[in-house]
N, C-alpha and C positions, 0 to 999 in steps of 0.2 A: 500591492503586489510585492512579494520577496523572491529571492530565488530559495530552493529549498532541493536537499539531495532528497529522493523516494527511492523507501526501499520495504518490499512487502515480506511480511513475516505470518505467522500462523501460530493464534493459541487456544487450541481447545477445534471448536465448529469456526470460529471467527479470521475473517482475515482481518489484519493490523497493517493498515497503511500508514510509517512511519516517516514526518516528514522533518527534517531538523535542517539548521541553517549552516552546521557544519558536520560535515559524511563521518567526523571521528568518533560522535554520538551516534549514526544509528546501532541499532542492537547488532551483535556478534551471529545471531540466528537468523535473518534477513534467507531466504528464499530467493530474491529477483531485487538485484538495483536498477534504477531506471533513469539515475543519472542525476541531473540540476535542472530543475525544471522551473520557471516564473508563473505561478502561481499562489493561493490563501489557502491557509486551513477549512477557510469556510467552501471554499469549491469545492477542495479534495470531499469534506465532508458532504458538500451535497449530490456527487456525482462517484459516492462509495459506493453504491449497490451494480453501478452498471459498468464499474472498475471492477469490480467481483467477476460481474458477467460476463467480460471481457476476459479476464484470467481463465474463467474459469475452461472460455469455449477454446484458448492457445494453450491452458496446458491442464489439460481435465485432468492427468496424474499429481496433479500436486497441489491444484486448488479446487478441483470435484466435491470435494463431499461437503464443501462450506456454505456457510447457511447466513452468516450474518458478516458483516463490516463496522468498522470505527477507522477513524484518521487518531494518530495519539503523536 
């Protein structure tokens, strides 16, 4: 387990759940930061699709129309 800031972006259909170990690399285009969270890559990645579907059902204007997920 690390701690890691998340901060969710949008490219294309996809959401990008970017997790980095320090918040001065995530991307300038970030959508929603969700702070430092202790957590792996390998969770973010296995529990992307129902982080989508959570997005998607708190804010349908801005993660609605997305179809697929990755952690990067």
């Amino acid at each position: 387990m690390r701690i890691y800031h998340i901060g969710m972006s949008k490219r294309g259909k996809t959401l990008v759940i970017e997790a980095r170990r320090d918040v001065d690399y995530l991307s300038c285009e970030i959508y929603d930061y969700y702070g430092r969270r202790i957590t792996t890559k390998k969770q973010l990645h296995e529990n992307r699709y129902s982080i989508l579907n959570n997005l998607k059902a708190v804010k349908p204007e801005t993660y609605g129309d997305l179809r697929y997920a990755i952690v990067d």
